[in-house]
C-alpha positions as MATLAB code, in Angstrom:
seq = 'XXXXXXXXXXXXXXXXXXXXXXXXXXXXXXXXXXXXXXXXXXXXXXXXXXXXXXXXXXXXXXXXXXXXXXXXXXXXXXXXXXXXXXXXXXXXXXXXXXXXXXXXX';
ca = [
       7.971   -9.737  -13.963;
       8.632  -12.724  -16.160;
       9.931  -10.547  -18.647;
      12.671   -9.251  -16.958;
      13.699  -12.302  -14.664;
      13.669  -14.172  -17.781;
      11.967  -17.000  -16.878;
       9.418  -18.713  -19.016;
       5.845  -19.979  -17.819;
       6.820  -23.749  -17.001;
       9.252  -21.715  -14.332;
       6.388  -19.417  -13.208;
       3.760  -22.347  -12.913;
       6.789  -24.612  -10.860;
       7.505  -21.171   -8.452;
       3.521  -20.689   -7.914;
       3.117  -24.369   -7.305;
       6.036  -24.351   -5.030;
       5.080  -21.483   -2.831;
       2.019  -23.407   -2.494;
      -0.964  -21.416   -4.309;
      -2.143  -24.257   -6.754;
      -1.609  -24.116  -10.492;
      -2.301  -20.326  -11.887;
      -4.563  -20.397  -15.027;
      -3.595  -19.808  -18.321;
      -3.988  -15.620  -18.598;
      -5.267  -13.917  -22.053;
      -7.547  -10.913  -22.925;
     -10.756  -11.281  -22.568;
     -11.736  -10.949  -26.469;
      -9.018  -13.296  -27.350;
     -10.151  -14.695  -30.876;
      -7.921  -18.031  -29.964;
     -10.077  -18.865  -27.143;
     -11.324  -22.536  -27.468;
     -14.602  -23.800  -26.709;
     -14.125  -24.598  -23.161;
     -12.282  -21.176  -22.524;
     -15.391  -19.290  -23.076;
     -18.062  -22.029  -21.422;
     -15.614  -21.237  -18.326;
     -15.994  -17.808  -19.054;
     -19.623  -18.173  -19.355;
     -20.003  -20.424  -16.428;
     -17.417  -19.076  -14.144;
     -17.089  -15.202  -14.866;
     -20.223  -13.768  -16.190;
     -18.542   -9.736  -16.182;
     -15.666  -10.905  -18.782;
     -18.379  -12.920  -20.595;
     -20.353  -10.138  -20.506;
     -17.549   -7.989  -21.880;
     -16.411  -10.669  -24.495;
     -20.195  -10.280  -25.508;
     -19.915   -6.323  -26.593;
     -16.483   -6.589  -28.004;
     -17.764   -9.440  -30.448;
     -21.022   -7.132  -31.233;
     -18.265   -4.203  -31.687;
     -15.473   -5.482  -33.792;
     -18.037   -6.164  -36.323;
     -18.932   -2.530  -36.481;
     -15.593   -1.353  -38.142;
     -15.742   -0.747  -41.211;
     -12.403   -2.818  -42.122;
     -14.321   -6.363  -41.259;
     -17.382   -5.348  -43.160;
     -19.366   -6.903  -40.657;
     -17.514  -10.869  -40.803;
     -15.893  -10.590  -38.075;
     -16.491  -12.680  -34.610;
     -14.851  -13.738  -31.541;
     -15.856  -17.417  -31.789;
     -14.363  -19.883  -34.650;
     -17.471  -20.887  -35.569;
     -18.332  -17.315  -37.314;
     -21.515  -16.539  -35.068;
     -22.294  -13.847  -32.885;
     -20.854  -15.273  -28.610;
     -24.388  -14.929  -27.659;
     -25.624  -17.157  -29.943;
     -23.071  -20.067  -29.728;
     -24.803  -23.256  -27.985;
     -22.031  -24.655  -25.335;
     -24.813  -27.065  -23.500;
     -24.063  -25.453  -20.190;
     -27.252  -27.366  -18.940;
     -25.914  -30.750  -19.447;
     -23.010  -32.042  -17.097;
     -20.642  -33.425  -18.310;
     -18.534  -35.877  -16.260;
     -16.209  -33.305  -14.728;
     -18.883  -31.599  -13.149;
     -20.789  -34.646  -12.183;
     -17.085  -35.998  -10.218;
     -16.979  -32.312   -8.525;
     -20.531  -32.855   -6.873;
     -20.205  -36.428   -5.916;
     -19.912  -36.627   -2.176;
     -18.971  -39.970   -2.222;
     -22.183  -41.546   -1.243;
     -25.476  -42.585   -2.947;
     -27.785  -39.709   -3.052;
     -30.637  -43.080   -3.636;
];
């Protein structure tokens, strides 16, 4: 649709936002090698299936024979599965979302 009412995303967030649905995220394929590092904990975190698919694409791009085995999803040149995001520690985003707004003490 944006395509042919020629409108770019600022003008698609501003219409969602207007229409009152919240702020749409940011869309891209799942095995999207420009993901950054807090694109895939949110995938990790928040959508296990599409992490779960990212997973077997990165295991399967580096079975074609034009990569020779060097290629990976994640900028860090390691196999998804083995990249450490430190899902178990909060950071202060997630500590905000919990607060109820009284001591827990």
């Amino acid at each position: 649709m944006v395509d042919v009412a020629f409108i770019d995303r600022s003008r698609c967030i501003t219409y969602v936002e207007r229409e009152g649905l919240g702020t749409p995220a940011k869309s891209s394929c799942i095995g999207c090698p420009f993901h950054d590092f807090n694109t895939w904990l949110d995938m990790k975190m928040k959508d296990l299936d599409s992490w779960k698919d990212a997973v077997e694409i990165d295991r399967l791009i580096r079975k074609l024979p034009r990569f020779k085995n060097n290629a990976f999803l994640h900028k860090s040149g390691k196999p998804l599965e083995e990249i450490d995001f430190n899902e178990d520690q909060l950071d202060i985003d997630h500590f905000l979302n919990e607060w109820e707004g009284m001591c827990g003490v």
